[in-house]
C-alpha positions as CSV (number, residue, x, y, z in Angstrom):
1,X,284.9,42.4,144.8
2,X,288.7,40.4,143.7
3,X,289.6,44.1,144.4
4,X,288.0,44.1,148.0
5,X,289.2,40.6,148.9
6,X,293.0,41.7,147.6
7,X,293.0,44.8,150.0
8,X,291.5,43.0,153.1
9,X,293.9,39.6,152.4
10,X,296.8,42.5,152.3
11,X,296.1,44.4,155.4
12,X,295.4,40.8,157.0
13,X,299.2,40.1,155.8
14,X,300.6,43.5,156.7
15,X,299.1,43.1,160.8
16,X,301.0,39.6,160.9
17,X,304.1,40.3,159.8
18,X,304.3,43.4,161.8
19,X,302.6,41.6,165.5
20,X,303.2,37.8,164.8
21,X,301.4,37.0,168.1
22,X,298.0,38.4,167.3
23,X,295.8,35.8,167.1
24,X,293.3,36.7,164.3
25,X,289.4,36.5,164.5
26,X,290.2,37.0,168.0
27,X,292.1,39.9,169.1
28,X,294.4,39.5,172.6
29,X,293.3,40.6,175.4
30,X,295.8,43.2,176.0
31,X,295.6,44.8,172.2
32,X,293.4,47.0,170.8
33,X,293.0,47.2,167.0
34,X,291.7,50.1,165.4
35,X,290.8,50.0,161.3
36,X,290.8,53.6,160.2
37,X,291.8,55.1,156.5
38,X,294.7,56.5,157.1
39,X,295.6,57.7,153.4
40,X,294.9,61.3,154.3
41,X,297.8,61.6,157.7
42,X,300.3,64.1,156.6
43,X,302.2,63.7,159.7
44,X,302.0,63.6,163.7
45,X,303.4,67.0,164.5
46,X,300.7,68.2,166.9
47,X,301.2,71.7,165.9
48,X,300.5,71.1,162.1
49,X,298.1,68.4,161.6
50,X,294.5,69.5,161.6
51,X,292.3,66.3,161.1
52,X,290.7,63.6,163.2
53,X,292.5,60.2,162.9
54,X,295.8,62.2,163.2
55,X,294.2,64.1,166.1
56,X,293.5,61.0,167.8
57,X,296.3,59.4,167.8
58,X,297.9,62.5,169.0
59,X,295.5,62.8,172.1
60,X,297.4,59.2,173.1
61,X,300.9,60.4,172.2
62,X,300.6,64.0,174.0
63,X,299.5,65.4,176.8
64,X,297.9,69.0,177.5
65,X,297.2,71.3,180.3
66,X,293.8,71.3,180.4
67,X,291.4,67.7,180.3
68,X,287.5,68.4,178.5
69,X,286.4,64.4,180.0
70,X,284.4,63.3,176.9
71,X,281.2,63.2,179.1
72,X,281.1,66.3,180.5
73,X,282.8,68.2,178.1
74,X,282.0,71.8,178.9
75,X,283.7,71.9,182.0
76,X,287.8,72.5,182.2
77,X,289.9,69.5,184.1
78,X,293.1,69.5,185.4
79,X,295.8,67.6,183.0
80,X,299.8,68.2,183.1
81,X,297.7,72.0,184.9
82,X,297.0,70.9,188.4
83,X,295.7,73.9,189.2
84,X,295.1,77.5,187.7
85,X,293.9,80.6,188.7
86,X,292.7,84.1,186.7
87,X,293.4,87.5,187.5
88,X,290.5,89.8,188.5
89,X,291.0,91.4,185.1
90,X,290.4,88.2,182.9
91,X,294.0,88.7,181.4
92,X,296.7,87.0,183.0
93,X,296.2,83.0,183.6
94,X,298.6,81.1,185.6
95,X,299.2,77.4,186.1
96,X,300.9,75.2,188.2
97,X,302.5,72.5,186.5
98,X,301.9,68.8,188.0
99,X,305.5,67.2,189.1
100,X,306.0,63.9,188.3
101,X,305.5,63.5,185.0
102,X,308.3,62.5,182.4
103,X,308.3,62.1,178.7
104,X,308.8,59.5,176.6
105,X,312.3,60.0,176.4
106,X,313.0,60.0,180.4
107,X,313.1,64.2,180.4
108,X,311.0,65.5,183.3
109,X,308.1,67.4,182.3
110,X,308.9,71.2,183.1
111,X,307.2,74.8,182.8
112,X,309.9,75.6,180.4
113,X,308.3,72.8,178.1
114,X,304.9,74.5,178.1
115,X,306.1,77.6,177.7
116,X,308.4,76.0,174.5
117,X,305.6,74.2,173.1
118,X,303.0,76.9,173.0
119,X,305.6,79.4,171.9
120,X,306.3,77.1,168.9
121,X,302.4,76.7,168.0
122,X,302.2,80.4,167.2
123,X,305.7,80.4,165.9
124,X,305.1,77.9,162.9
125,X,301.8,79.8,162.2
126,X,300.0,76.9,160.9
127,X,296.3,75.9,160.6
128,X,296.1,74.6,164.3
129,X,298.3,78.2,165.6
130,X,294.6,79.4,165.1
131,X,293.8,78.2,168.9
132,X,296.0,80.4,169.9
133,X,296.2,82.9,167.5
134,X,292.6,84.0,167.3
135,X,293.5,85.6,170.8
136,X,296.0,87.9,170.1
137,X,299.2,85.9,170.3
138,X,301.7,86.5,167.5
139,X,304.8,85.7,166.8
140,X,305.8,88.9,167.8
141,X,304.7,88.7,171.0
142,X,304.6,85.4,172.2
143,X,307.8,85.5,174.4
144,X,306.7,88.1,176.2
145,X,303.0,87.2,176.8
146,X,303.6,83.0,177.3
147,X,306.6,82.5,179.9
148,X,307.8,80.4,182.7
149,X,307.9,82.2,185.9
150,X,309.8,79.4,187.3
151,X,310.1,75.3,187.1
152,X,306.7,74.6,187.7
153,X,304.5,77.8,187.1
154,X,303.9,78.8,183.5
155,X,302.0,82.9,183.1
156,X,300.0,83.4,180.2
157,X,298.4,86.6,179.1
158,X,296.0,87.7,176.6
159,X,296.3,91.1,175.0
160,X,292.6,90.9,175.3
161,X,290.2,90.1,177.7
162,X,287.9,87.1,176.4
163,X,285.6,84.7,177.9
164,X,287.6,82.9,180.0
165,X,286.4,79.6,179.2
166,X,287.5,79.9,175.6
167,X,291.1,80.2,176.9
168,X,290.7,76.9,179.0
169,X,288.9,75.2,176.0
170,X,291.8,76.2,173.3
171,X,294.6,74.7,176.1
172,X,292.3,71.3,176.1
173,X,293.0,71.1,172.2
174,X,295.5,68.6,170.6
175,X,297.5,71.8,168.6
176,X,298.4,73.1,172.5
177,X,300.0,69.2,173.1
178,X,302.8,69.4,175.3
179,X,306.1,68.5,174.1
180,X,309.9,67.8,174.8
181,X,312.0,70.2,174.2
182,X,315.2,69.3,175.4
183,X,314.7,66.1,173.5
184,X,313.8,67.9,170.2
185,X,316.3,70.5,170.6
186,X,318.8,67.5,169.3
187,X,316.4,66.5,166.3
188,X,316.1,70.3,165.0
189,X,317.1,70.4,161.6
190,X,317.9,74.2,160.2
191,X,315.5,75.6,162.4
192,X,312.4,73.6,162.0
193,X,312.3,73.1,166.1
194,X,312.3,69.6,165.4
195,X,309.7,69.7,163.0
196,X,310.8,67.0,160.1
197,X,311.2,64.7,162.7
198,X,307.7,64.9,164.4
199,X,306.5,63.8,161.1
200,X,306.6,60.1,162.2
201,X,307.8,60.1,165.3
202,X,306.8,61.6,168.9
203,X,308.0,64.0,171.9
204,X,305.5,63.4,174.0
205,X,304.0,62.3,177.9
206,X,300.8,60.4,177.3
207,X,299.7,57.1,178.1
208,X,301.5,55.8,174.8
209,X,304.9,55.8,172.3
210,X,304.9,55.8,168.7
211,X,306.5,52.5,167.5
212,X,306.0,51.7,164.2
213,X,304.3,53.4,161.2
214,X,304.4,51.8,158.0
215,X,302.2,54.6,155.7
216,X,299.2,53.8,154.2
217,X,299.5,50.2,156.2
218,X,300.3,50.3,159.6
219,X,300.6,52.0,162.9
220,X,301.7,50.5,165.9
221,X,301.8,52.3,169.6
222,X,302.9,51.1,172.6
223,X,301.9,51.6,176.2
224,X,304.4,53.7,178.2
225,X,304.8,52.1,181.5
226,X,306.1,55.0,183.3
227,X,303.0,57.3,182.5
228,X,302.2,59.0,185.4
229,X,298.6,58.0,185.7
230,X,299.7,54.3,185.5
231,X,300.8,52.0,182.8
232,X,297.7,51.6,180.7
233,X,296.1,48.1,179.9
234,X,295.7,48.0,176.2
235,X,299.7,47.1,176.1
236,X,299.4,47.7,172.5
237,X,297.6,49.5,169.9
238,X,297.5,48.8,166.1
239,X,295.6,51.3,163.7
240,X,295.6,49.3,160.8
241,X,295.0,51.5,157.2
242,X,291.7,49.6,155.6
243,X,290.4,52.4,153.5
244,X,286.9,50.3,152.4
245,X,284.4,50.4,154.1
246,X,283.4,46.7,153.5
247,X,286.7,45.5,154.7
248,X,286.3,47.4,157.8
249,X,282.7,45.8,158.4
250,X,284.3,41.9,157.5
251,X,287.0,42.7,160.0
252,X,284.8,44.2,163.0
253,X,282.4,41.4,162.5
254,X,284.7,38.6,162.4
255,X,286.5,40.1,165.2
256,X,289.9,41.0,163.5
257,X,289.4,44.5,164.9
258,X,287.8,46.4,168.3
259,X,286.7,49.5,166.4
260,X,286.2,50.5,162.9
261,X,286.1,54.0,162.2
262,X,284.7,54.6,158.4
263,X,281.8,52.4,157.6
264,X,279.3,53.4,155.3
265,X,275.6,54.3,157.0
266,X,274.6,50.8,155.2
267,X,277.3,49.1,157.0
268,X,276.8,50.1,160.2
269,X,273.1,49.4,159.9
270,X,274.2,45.7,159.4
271,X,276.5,45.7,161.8
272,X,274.4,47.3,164.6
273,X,271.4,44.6,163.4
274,X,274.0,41.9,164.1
275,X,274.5,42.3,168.0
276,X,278.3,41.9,168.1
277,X,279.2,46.1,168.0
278,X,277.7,49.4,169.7
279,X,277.4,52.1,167.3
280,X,278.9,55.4,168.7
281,X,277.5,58.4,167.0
282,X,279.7,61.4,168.9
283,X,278.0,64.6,168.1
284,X,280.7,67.4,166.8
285,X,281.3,70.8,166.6
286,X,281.3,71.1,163.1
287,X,279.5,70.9,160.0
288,X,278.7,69.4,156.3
289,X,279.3,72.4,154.3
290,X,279.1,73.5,150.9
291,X,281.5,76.3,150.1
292,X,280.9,78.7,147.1
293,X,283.7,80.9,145.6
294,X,282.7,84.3,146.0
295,X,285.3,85.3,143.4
296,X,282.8,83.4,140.8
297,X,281.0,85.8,139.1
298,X,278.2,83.5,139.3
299,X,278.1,82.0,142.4
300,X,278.4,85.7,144.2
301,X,275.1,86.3,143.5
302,X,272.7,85.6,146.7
303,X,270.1,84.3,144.9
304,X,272.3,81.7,143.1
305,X,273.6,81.0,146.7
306,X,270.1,80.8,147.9
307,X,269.2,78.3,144.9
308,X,271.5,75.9,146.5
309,X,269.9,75.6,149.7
310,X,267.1,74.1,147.7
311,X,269.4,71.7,145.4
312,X,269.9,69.7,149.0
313,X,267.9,66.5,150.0
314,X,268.1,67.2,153.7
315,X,265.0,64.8,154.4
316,X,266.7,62.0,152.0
317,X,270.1,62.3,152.9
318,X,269.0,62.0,157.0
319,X,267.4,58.5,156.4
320,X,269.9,57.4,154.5
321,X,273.8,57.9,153.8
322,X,274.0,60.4,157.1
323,X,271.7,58.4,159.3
324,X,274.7,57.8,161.8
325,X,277.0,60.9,160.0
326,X,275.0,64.4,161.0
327,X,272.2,65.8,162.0
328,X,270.3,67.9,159.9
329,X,271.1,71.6,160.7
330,X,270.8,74.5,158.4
331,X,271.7,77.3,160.8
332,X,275.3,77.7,162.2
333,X,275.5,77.6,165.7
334,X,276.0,73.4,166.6
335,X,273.2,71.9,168.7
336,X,274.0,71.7,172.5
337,X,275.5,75.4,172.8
338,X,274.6,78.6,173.7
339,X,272.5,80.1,171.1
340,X,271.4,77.1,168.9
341,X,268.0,77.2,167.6
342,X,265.8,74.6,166.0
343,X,264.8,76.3,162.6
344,X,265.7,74.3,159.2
345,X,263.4,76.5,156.8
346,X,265.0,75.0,153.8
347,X,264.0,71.7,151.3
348,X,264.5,70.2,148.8
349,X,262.6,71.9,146.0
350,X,263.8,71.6,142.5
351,X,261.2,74.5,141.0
352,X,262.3,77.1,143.9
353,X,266.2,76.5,142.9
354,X,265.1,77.0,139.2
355,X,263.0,80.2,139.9
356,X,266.0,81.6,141.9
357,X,268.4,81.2,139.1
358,X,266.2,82.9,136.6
359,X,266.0,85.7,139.3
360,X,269.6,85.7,139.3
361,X,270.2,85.4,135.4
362,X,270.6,82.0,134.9
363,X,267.4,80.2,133.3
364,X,269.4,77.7,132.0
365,X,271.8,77.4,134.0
366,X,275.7,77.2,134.1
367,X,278.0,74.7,134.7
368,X,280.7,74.5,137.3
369,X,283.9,72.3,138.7
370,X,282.8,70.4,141.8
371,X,285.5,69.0,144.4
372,X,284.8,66.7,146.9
373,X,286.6,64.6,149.4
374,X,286.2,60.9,147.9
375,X,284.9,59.3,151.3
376,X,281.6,58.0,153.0
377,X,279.6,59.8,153.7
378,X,280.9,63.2,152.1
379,X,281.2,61.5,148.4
380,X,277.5,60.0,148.2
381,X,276.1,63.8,149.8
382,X,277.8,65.1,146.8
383,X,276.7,62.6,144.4
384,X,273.2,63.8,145.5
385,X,274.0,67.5,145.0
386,X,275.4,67.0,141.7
387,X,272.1,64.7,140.5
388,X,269.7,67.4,142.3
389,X,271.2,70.3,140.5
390,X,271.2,68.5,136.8
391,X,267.4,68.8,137.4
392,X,267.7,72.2,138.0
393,X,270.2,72.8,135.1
394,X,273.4,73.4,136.9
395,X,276.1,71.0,135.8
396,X,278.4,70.4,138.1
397,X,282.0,68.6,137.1
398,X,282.2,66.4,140.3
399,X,285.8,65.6,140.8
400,X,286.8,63.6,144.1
401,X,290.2,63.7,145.5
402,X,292.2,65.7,148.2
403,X,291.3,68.9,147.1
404,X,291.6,70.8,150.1
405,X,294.6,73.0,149.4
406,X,292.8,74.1,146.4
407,X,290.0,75.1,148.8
408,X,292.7,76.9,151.2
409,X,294.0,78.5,148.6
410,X,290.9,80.0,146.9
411,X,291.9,78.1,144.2
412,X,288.3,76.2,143.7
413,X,284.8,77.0,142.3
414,X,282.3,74.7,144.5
415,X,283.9,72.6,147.2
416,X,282.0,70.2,149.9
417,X,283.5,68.7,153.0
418,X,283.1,68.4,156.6
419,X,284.4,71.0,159.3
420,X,285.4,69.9,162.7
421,X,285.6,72.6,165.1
422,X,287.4,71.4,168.4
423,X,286.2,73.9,171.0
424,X,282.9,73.2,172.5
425,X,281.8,76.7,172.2
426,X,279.8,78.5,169.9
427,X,283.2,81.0,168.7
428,X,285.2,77.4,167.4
429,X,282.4,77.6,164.6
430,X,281.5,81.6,164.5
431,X,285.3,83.0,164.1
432,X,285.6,80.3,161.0
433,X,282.2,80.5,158.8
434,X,280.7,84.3,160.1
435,X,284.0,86.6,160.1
436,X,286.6,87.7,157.4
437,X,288.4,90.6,158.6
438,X,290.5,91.2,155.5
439,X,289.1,89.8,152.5
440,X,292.2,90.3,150.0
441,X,294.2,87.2,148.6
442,X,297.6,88.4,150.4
443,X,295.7,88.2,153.7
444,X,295.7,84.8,154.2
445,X,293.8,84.3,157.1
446,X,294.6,80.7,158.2
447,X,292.1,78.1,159.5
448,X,289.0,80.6,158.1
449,X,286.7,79.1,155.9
450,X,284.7,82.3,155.3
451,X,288.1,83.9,154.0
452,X,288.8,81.0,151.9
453,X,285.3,81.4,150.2
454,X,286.2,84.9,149.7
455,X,282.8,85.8,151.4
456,X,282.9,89.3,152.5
457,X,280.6,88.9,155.6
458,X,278.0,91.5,156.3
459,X,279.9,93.8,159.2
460,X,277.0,93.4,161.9
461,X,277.6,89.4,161.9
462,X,281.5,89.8,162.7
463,X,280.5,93.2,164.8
464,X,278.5,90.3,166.9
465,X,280.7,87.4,167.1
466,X,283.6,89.5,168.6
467,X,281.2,90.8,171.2
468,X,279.6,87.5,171.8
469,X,283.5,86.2,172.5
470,X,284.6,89.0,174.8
471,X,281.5,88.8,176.6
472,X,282.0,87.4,180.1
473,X,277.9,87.2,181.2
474,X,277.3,84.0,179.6
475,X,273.4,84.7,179.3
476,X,274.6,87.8,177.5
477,X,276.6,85.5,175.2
478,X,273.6,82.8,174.5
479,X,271.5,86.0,173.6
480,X,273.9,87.1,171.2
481,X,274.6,84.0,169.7
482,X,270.7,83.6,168.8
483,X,271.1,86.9,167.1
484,X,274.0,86.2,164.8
485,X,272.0,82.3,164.4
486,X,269.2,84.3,162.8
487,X,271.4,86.6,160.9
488,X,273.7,83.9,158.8
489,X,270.4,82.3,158.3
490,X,269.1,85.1,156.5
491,X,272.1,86.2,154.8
492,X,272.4,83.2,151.9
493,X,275.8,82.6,153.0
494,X,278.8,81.4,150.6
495,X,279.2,78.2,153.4
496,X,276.2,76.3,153.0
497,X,275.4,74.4,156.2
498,X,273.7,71.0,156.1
499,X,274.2,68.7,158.5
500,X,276.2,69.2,162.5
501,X,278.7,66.6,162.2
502,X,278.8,63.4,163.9
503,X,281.3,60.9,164.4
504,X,280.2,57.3,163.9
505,X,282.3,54.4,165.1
506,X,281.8,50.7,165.2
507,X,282.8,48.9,168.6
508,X,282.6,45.6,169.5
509,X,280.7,45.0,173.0
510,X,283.9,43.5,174.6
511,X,285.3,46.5,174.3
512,X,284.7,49.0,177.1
513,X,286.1,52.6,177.8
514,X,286.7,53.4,173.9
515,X,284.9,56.8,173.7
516,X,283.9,59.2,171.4
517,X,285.6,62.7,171.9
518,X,283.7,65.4,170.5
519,X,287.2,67.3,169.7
520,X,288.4,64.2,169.0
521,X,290.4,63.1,171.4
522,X,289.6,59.8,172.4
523,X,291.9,58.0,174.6
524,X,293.3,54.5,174.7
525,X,294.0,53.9,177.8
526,X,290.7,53.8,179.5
527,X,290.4,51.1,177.4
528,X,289.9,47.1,178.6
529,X,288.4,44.1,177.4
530,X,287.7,42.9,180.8
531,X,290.9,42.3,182.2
């Protein structure tokens, strides 16, 4: 508890020093204070970070073509894209750029900037280049295929033809963020197209600047009056680092902060009891997942995959610890798309798990390294695993920290997290867990967690996800997705699906037009307090 009290009197100290006229235990009226943990932000490079707080504050930063409005989040907008049209084939996409707009730097927003900042996506070829990627573009071909026709009309074709909405949907995504490339043409260091110095900084349009970030503290943005939907009314914004969730909850509730972002399921019980906050649970497109190195002897067999599915206390876990976290969901296609299905055939049942594992070989077990990302709710889910599987007489060496290279790397034997697929269509989820085209070490295949499992997928599941994506009859689509739904079900898969991700956020009532983005792009400046 000294512990506690320390961290919260610290971060109280910290937001002081760095905004001396915030009044605390009432925040101003024209500031909006966020308490997030941001010990896992690597950086703000839009084209290499590939998680949600980062992601958000991007979304405020950066501006992209395309708008997915958080309530109605299907259906393609115009953003920095006026207008767009698509060729009779289903190959060639053009845009019209809106005039107007200027960075953050005073650069005027141009076609050659799109075409730059999409080209450099693919270029860098890291985990976000996927959005792009998984259509075809290379960095081979990329100049050829993205290109400015002319100051205010930018052509894109695919080598493919693909549902066009998945396009649309990857072009709404933080990774295709438009930025300034005249402006980061004088930061590029050796190359890096000004990637060292996107770390803290920005090169963007939206509705804020990047002013101060003090890691592990501190970030401060600040509105940027000449954005060209209007100077926003949250004049400020400070994401203050408060990693405990029982800080978070004494901050919200005495009104030292609008939004808290990581509470435990207890915590927000409390606080929703109280009457001062709304609890936001923003469904996602991704999942609680338990991955299983198919280059264990052991844990390649089906049946000792199959024994898992038992090991999990889906009923236990919903009324508890992911009451406002996930939903529960054993098959792989997210609720709300094309194609999902309410089937959840699985328990737990401590006697099935054991009888599988003497099917498999294993009557008494084995005992395996567990990683798991040390944050609510992912660490208490695995705590449950690891207690659940003792009974069955698995031991599993639970070991939380930031473990997800390992994971990328295949360097891992169990590993449990949570996925957060950003398109809202059934293919953000399918290309990821169901297909594996090249299963060797060398391959590589960024962004895939069924490569990084080393899970060769049976042929007829990736046979029907590639179908399912170039289909253009979208009842064709929902039919196929039911199909390959039913398949992964039935094929005790190395990624263990448990709960559909949601995103649970604390906000206080005065608050209004904070909203959850299911691909996690929330926005600050619809924000007021009414003002």
């Amino acid at each position: 508890m000294l512990r506690r009290h320390a961290i919260l009197l610290s971060s109280i100290a910290a937001l002081s020093s760095a905004a001396p006229n915030l009044v605390l235990a009432a925040t101003p009226k024209d500031q909006l204070v966020v308490a997030m943990d941001t010990s896992s932000l690597r950086g703000l490079d839009p084209n290499e970070i590939n998680q949600l707080e980062a992601a958000e504050i991007v979304a405020n930063l950066y501006e992209r073509l395309i708008v997915l409005p958080a309530d109605n989040i299907s259906k393609p907008q115009p953003g920095l894209a006026e207008s767009w049209t698509v060729s009779p084939d289903g190959k060639t996409f053009t845009f019209k750029v809106r005039s107007g707009v200027k960075f953050h730097s005073g650069n005027p927003l141009t076609a050659k900037d799109v075409e730059w900042s999409l080209r450099r996506l693919v270029k860098l070829g890291l985990a976000p280049s996927t959005d792009l990627r998984q259509w075809g573009f290379t960095a081979d071909n990329v100049e050829k295929l993205i290109r400015a026709t002319d100051g205010s009309t930018v052509v894109l074709e695919t080598p493919e033809v693909w549902n066009s909405n998945l396009i649309l949907y990857s072009l709404a995504s933080f990774s295709t963020s438009i930025l300034d490339s005249k402006f980061l043409a004088e930061k590029d260091k050796g190359g890096d197209m000004g990637r060292e110095f996107l770390q803290t900084a920005d090169a963007g349009s939206g509705p804020y600047t990047l002013r101060t970030w003090r890691v592990n503290e501190l970030i401060i943005a600040d509105a940027f009056k000449d954005y060209w939907q209007g100077e926003p009314k949250m004049r400020r914004v400070l994401l203050r680092h408060i990693p405990e969730s029982s800080a978070q909850r004494l901050q919200i509730d005495a009104g030292d902060a609008d939004v808290a972002t990581r509470l435990s399921s207890t915590d927000l019980g409390a606080l929703e009891t109280g009457g001062k906050v709304t609890i936001q649970k923003t469904p996602g497109f991704g999942f609680y997942y338990l991955a299983l190195n198919q280059k264990d002897e052991v844990l390649s067999k089906p049946k000792v995959r199959e024994a898992f599915r038992y090991l999990i206390d889906y009923d236990g876990l919903a009324g508890t610890v992911m009451k406002y976290y996930g939903i529960k969901q054993q098959t792989i296609v997210p609720g709300g798309l094309p194609g999902a299905i309410d089937k959840n055939p699985y328990k737990l049942d401590i006697e099935k798990a054991k009888q599988l594992l003497t099917e498999a070989g294993y009557p008494n077990g084995f005992s395996k390294v567990y990683y798991a990302t040390p944050v609510t709710p992912e660490y208490e889910v695995a705590q449950s695993l690891q207690a659940n599987a003792a009974k069955a007489g698995v031991k599993l060496d639970l070991q939380g920290g930031d473990h997800i290279g390992k994971f990328r790397n295949r360097q891992f034997e169990i590993f449990s997290a949570r996925s957060g697929d950003r398109l809202p269509d059934p293919h953000a989820v399918l290309q990821s867990y169901a297909t594996n085209a090249n299963n060797t070490d060398e391959a590589k295949l960024v962004g895939l967690n069924a490569w990084r499992t080393a899970w060769d997928v049976p042929k007829e599941i990736q046979e029907m996800v590639t179908a399912a994506a170039h289909e253009t009859d979208q009842s064709k689509r929902a039919g196929l997705y039911v199909k390959i739904n039913e398949a992964y079900l039935a094929s005790s898969p190395a990624l263990v699906t448990s709960f559909q991700r949601t995103d649970a956020k604390a906000v206080r009532n005065e608050v209004k037009g904070y909203i959850g983005h299911s691909t996690w792009l929330t926005r600050w400046d619809t924000v007021n307090k009414g003002n």
